[in-house]
C-alpha positions in Angstrom: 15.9 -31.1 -64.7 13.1 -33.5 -64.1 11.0 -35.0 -61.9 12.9 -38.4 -61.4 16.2 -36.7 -61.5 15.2 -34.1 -59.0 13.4 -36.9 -56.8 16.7 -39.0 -57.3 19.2 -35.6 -55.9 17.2 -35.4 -52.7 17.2 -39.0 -52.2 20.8 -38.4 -52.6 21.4 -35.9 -50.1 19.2 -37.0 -47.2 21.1 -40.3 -47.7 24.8 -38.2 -47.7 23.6 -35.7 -44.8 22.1 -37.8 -42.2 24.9 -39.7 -41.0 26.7 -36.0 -40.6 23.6 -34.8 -39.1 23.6 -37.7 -36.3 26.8 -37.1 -35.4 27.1 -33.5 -35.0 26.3 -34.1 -30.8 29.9 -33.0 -29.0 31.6 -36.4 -27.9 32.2 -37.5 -24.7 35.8 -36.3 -24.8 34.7 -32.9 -26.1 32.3 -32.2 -22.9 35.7 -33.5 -20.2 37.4 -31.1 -21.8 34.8 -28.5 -22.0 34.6 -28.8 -18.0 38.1 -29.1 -17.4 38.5 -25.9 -18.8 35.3 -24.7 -17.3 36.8 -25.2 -14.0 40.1 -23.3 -14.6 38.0 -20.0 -14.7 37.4 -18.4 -11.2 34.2 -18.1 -10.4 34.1 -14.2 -9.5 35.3 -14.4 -13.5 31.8 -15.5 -14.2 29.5 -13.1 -14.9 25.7 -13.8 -16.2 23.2 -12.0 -18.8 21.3 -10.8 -16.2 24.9 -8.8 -14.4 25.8 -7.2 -18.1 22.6 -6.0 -18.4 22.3 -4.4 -15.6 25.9 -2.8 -15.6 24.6 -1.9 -19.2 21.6 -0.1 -17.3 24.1 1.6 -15.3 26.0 3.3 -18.0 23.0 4.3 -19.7 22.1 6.3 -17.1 24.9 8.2 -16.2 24.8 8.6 -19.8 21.8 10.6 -19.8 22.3 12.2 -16.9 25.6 14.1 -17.9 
């Protein structure tokens, strides 16, 4: 392949991908229902990084300790 073609394919596919690329951003009606579901979980439900970890912590310790 040579330079021109080569040249002429990447042309190509930043002028194909971009328009795919701008629109990849959730829509409006994706992030309504995103929080309508959101809300149908109760909150004790929720648990954080922070709460696995440190139930993680938890069983690693009784772990070692048996």
């Amino acid at each position: 392949m040579n330079k021109q073609s080569l040249a002429c394919l990447c042309c190509l596919t930043t002028y194909l991908l971009t328009p795919a690329i701008s629109h990849a951003a959730p829509a409006d009606e994706e992030k309504k229902v995103f929080a309508e579901l959101a809300a149908l979980i109760p909150k004790d439900h929720v648990v954080t990084v922070d709460d696995l970890y440190k139930k993680w912590q938890k069983v690693q310790e009784k772990r070692v300790t048996l």
